[in-house]
C-alpha positions in Angstrom: -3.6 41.9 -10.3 -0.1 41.0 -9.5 1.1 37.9 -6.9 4.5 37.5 -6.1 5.4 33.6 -4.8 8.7 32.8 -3.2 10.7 29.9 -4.8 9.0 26.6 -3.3 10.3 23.1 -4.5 6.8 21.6 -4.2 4.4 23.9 -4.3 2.0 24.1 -7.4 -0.6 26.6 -6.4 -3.4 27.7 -8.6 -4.5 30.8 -8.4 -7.7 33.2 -9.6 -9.9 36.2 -9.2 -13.9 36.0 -9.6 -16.3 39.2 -9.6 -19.6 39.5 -9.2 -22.2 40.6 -6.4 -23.8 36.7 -6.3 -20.0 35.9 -4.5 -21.7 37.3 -1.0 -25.3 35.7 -1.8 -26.6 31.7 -1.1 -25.6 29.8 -3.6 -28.3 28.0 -6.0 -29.8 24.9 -5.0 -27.6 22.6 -7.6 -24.1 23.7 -5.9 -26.1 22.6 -2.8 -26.8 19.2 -3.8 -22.8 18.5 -4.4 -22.1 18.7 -0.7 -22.4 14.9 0.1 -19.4 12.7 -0.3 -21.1 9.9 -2.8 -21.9 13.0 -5.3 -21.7 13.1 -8.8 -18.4 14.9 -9.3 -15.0 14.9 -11.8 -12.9 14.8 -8.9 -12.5 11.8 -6.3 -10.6 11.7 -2.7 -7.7 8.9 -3.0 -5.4 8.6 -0.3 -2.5 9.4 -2.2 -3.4 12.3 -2.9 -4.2 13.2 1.4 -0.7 12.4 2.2 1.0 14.6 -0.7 -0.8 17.4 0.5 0.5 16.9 4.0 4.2 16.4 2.5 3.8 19.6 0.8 2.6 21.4 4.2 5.5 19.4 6.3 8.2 20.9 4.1 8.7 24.6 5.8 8.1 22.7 9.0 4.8 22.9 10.2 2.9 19.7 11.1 -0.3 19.3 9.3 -2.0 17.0 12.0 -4.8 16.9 14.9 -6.6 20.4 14.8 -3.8 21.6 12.0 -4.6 19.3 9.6 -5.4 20.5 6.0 -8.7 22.4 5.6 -9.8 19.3 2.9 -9.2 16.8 5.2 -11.7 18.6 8.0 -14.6 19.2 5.3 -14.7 15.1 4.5 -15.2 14.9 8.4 -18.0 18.0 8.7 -20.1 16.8 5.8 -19.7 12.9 7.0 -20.9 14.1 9.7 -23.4 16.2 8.4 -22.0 19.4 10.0 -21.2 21.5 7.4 -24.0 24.3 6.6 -24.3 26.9 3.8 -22.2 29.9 3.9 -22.6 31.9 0.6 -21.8 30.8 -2.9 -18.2 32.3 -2.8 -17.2 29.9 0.4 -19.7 26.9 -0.8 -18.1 26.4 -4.1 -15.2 26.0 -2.4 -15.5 23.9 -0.1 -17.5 21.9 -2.7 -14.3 21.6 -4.4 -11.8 20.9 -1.7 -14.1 18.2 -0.6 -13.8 16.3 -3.9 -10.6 16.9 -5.3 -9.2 16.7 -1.3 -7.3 19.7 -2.0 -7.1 22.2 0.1 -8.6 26.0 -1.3 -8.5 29.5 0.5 -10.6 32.0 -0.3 -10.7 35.9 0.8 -12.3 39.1 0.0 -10.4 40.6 -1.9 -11.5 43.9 -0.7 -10.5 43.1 3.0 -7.0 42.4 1.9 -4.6 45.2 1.7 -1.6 44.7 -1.3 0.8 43.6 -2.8 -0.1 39.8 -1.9 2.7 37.2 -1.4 2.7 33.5 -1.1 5.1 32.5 1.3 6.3 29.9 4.1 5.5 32.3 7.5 7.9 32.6 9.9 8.4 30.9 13.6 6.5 32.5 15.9 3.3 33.7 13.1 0.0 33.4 14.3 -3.6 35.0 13.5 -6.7 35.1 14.6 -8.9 32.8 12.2 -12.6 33.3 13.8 -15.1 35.6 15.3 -14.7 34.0 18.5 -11.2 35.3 18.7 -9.2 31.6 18.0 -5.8 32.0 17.3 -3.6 29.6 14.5 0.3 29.4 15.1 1.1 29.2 11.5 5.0 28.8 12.1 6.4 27.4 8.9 3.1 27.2 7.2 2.8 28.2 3.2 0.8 31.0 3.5 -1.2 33.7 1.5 0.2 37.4 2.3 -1.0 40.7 2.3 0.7 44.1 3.5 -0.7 43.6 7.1 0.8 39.9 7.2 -0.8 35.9 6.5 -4.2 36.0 5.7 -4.8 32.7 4.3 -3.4 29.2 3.9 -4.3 26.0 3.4 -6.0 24.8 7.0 -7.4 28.0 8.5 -8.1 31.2 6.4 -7.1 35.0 8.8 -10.9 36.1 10.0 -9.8 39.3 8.6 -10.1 38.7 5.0 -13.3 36.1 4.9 -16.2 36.6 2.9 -19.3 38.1 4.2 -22.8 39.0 2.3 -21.2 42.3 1.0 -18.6 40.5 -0.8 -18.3 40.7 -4.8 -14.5 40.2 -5.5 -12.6 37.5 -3.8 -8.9 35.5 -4.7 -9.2 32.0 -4.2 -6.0 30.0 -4.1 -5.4 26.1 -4.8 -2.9 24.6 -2.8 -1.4 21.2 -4.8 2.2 19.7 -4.5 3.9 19.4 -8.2 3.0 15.8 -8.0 -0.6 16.7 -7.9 -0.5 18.8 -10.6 -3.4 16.9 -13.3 -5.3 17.2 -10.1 -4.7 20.7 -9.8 -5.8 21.5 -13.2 -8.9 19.9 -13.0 -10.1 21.2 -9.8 -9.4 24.7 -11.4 -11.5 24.3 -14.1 -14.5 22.8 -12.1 -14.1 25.8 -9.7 -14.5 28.1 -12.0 -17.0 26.5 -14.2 -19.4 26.6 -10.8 -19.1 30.0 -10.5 -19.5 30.9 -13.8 -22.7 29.1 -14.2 -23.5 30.8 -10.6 -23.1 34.6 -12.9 -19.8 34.7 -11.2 -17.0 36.1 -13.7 -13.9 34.4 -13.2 -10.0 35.5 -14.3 -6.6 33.3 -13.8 -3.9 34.7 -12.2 0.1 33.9 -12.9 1.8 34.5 -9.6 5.6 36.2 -10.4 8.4 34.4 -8.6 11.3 37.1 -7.3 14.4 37.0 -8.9 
């Protein structure tokens, strides 16, 4: 599968497919146990690491603050709080990794999103709607995830129209990381993958194509 990424000074996104029909199923009780903010994990929050993120966000514009704030940043709060609930195991691993590393991770059905797939910055004016209730995101500036029809994912509200749902077997999942983050990165990758691997979930890296 190909994914084109505009020319971004800062952005070191990691990208990669999985397959398998446990994506749209509860995830095993083990991936369950990691959603707690003292859990055993290879990856650990540091504020350094918060305020790169946001630097990366800020670049095209947009302000990553209040209710825009990166997706990462809202899981520490949910699960502190003890608001965050099971989903699936495509969505739970996820957010099982984003909560640790404190990077923020989209992840869509691949099979609700229509290519070719872009990552760029949207443009002033971009919004979606990013919940069954209807909610809107202004995503003005915001690096996003692409497909023909427009943004469908980025890294503090994924489009409604491409989430995950029980039906669900093939999803993209994309790591958002500034260059400085990039050992970071790389290990939240691997962890990602290695959870759904051990979940029956086959996994495959993608090398997004810059224009040009």
């Amino acid at each position: 599968m190909e994914l084109t990424i505009d020319p971004h000074p800062l952005l070191d996104a990691r990208v990669f497919a999985s397959e398998g029909a446990a994506l749209g199923g509860a995830a095993p009780s083990w991936l369950g146990e990691l959603f707690a903010l003292d859990a055993p994990a290879p990856l650990s929050r540091d504020e350094g690491a918060r305020t790169t993120v946001r630097d990366l966000l800020r670049h095209g514009g947009y302000k990553p603050t209040g209710r825009g704030k990166p997706a990462s940043e809202y899981l520490v709060r949910a699960v502190g709080e003890g608001k965050l609930g099971a989903i699936n195991l495509a969505v739970d691993a996820c957010n099982v990794v984003s909560l640790h590393s404190g990077l923020p991770i989209s992840v869509i059905d691949l099979e609700c999103a229509v290519r070719p797939l872009r990552i760029g910055i949207a443009e002033a004016g971009t919004r979606y709607v990013f919940n069954a209730g209807g909610q809107e995101i202004d995503v003005s500036g915001l690096l996003c995830l692409f497909d023909r029809d427009g943004p469908c994912a980025n890294a503090v509200k994924d489009a409604q129209r491409t989430k995950t749902s029980e039906a669900t077997a093939r999803t993209l999942s994309v790591i958002w990381a500034h260059r400085e983050l990039e050992q970071r990165a790389e290990a939240a990758l691997s962890w990602y993958r290695q959870l759904l691997e051990r979940a029956g979930v086959a996994t495959a890296l993608i090398h997004p194509k810059t224009p040009g």
